[in-house]
VMD Tcl script that draws the C-alpha trace (Angstrom):
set ca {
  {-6.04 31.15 9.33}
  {-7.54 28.14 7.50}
  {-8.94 29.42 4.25}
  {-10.38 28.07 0.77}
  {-6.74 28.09 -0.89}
  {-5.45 25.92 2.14}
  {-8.95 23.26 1.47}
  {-7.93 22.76 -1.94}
  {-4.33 21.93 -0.84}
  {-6.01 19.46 1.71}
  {-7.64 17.88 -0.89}
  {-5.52 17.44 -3.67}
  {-2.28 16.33 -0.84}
  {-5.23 14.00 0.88}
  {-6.66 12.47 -2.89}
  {-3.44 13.20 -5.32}
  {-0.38 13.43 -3.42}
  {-0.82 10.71 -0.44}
  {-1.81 7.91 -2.43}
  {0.54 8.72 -5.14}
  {3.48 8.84 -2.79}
  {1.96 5.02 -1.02}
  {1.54 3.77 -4.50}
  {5.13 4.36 -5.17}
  {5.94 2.41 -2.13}
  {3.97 -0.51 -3.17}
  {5.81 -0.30 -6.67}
  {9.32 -0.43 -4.72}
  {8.34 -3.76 -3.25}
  {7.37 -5.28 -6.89}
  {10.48 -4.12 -8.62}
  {12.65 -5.92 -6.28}
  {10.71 -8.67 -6.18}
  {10.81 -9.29 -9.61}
  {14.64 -9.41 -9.79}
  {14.07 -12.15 -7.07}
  {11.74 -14.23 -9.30}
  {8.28 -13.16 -7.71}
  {5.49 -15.51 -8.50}
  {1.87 -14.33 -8.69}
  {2.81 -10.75 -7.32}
  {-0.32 -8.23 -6.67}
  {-0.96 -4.39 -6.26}
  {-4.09 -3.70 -4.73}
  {-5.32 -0.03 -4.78}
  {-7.74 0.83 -2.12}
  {-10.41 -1.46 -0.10}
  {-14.00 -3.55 -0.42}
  {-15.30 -4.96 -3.40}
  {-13.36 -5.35 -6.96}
  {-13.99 -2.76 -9.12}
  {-11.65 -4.10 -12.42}
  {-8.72 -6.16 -12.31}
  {-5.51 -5.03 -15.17}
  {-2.87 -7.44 -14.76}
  {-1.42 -7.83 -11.34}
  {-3.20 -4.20 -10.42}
  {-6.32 -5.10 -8.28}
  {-8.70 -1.42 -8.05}
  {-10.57 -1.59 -5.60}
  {-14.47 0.02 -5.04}
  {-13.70 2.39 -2.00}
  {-10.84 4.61 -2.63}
  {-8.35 5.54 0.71}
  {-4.69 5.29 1.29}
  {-5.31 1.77 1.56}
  {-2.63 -0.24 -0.79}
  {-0.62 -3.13 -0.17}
  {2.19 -5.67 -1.90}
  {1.60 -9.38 -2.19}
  {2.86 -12.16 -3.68}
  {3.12 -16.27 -3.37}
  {7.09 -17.00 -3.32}
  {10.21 -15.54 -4.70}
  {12.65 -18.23 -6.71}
  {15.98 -16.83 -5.18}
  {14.91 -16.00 -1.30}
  {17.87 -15.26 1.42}
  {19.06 -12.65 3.75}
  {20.48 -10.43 1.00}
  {16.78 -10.76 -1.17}
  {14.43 -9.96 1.80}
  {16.79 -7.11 3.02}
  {16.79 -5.41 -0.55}
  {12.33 -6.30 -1.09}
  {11.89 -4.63 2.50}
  {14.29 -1.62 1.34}
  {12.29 -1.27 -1.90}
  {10.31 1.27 -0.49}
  {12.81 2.87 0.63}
  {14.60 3.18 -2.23}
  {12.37 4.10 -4.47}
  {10.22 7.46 -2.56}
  {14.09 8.22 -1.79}
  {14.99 8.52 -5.05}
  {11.88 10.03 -6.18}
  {11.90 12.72 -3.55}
  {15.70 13.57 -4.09}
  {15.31 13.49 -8.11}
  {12.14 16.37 -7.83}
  {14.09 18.34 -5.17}
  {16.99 18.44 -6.93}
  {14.74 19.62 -10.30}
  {13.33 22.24 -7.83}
  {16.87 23.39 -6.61}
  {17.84 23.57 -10.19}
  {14.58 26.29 -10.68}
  {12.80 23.90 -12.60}
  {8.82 22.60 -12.09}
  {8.62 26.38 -10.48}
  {4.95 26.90 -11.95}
  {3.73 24.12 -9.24}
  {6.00 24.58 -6.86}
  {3.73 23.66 -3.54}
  {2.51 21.02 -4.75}
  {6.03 19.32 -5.66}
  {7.22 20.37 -2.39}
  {4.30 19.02 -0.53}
  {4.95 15.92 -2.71}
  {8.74 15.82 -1.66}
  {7.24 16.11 2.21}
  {5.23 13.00 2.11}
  {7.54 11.22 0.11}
  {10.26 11.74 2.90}
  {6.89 11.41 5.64}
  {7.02 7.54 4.39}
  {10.75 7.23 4.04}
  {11.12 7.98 7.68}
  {8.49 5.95 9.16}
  {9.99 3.10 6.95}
  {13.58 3.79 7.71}
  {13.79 3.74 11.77}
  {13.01 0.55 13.50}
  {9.42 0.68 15.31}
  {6.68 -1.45 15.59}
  {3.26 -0.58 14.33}
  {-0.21 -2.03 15.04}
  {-0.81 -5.35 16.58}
  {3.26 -4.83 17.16}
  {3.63 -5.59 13.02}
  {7.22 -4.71 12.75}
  {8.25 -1.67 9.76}
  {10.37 -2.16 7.40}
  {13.72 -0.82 8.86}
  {12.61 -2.79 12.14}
  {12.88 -5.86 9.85}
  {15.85 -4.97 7.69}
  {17.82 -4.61 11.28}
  {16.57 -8.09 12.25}
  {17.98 -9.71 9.08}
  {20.90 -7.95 9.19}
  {21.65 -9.14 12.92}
  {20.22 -12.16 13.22}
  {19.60 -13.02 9.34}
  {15.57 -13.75 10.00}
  {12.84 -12.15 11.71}
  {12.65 -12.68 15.63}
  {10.27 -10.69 16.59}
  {7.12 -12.55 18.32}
  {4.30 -11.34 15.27}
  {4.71 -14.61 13.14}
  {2.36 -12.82 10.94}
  {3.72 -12.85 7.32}
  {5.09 -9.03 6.28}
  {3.83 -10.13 2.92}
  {0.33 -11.29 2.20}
  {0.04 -14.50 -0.08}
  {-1.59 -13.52 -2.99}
  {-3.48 -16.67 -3.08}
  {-4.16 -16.86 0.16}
  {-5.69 -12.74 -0.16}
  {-7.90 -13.71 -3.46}
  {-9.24 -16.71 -1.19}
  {-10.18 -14.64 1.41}
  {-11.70 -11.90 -0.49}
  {-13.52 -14.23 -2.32}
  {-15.04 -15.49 0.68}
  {-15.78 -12.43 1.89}
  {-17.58 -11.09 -0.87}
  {-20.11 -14.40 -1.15}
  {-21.24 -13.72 2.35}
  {-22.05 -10.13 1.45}
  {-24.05 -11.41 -1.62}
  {-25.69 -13.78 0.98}
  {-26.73 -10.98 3.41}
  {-27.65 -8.79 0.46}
  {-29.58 -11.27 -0.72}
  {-31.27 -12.14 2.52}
  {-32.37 -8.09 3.06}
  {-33.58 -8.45 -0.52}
  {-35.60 -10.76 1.05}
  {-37.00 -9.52 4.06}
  {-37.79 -6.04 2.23}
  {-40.22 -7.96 -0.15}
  {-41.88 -9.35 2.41}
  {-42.07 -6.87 4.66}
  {-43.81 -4.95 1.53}
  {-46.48 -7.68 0.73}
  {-47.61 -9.24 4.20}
  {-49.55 -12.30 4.09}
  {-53.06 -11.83 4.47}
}
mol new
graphics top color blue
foreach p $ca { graphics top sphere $p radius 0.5 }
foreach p [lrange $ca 0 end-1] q [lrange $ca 1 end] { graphics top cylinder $p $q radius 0.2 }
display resetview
């Protein structure tokens, strides 16, 4: 039975846990990247309009799972660069799911058990869905699907031309953009709601 001990779990896996574990993700693509010379690399945390920008970490106004790498051009690109950035994931919620089961093997981090172990599920959740070659939405390749296509064929083949990776410039161009035509509309309501509450006589 679903009780009040198993809606606090939800919560903190759903608003600690889950974006924790997709944060790390993100961070495995920028620690590649910068051993590949990234230039203007980005971390954006969550969706909508900026809440505070701290270095390349872009926070975002509505929180969700919602994170995502991007960056303008690497200095040293190549088959053996883009196989490692799309394994950076990978890598790195491997390696932090094996390190805290390992500490929970060896009896320690006992007093919070579940919520390492649920932390250890989700990590492995994301290495999975990484790992074996699928497509996603809008038949976006994952990152294994793309590892096996540079390993094979040494470049992407698949028919989504989109780029994996976001331009950073292009993304702060866009947002931009997008948040002068909410001002607009905002203003425009502004607008209508102070006429609407003094008619013309």
């Amino acid at each position: 039975m679903f009780g009040l001990a198993d809606l606090f779990s939800l919560v903190i896996s759903a608003f600690i846990i889950l974006p924790t574990v997709v944060f790390l993700r993100e961070m495995g693509y920028l620690i590649v990247s910068i051993v590949f010379g990234v230039k203007n690399p980005r971390v954006t945390i969550g969706s909508g309009p900026r809440l505070f920008q701290l270095g390349i970490f872009d926070v975002r106004k509505y929180y969700h799972l919602s994170s995502w790498y991007s960056y303008d051009s690497l200095k040293r690109e190549g088959r053996a660069a883009y196989v490692l950035l799309y394994a950076g994931p990978i890598l790195v919620n491997t390696i932090a799911a094996l390190t805290i089961n390992t500490m929970l093997a060896n009896g320690l981090l006992e007093e919070y058990r579940t919520f390492w172990d649920r932390f250890v599920f989700y990590a492995f959740y994301f290495v999975l869905f990484d790992v074996v070659p699928m497509k996603t939405v809008n038949g976006m390749p994952n990152n294994g699907f793309i590892i096996y296509e540079m390993l094979r064929y040494g470049k992407r083949i698949d028919y989504n031309q989109e780029p994996f990776h976001p331009s950073t410039s292009e993304v702060e161009e866009e947002y931009q953009e997008e948040i002068k035509k909410i001002k607009e509309v905002k203003k425009e309501m502004k607008k209508k709601d102070k006429e609407s509450s003094h008619p013309k006589k």
